[in-house]
N, C-alpha and C positions, 0 to 999 in steps of 0.2 A: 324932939328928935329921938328917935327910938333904933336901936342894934338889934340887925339883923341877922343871926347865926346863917351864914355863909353855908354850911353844909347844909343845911335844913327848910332855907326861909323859900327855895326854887319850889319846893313842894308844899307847902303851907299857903292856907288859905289866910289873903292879907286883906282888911279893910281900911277903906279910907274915910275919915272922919268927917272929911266935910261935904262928900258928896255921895257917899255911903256907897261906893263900886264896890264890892267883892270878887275877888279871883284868884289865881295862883300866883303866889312871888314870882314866878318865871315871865310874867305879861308885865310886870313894874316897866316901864320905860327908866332908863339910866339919865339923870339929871346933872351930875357930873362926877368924872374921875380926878382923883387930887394925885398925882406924878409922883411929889415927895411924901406922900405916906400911905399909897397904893389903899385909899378908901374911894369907894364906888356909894356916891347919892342917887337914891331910887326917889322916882316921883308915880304917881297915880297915873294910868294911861288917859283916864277921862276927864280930868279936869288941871292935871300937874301937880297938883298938891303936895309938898314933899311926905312920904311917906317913911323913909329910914336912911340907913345907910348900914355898908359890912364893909369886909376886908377880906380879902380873897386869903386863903392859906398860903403862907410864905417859904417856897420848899429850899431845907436846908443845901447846904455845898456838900456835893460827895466826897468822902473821905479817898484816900488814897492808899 
């Protein structure tokens, strides 16, 4: 399982190891969101394979 820098990986050219697709992180289909730790699993469009997973940036609470 491999970490996908959230700001970067939409525009990064991602491979899949077991069926060799290459594309843009933006075409990963989403494999699952986990609720209690806001981590998103990406899977390969062409065959599923899981490819990584990130975590959206978590914006702080405005001050007052």
């Amino acid at each position: 399982m491999s970490y996908l820098t959230y700001e970067t990986f939409r525009e990064e050219i991602i491979a899949c190891k077991k069926c060799e697709w290459k594309g843009l992180g933006s075409e990963l289909q989403i494999e699952e969101f986990h609720d209690s730790s806001f981590i998103i699993d990406y899977c390969c469009p062409k065959c599923g394979e899981h490819i990584g997973f990130t975590q959206p940036p978590m914006s702080s609470p405005k001050k007052s």
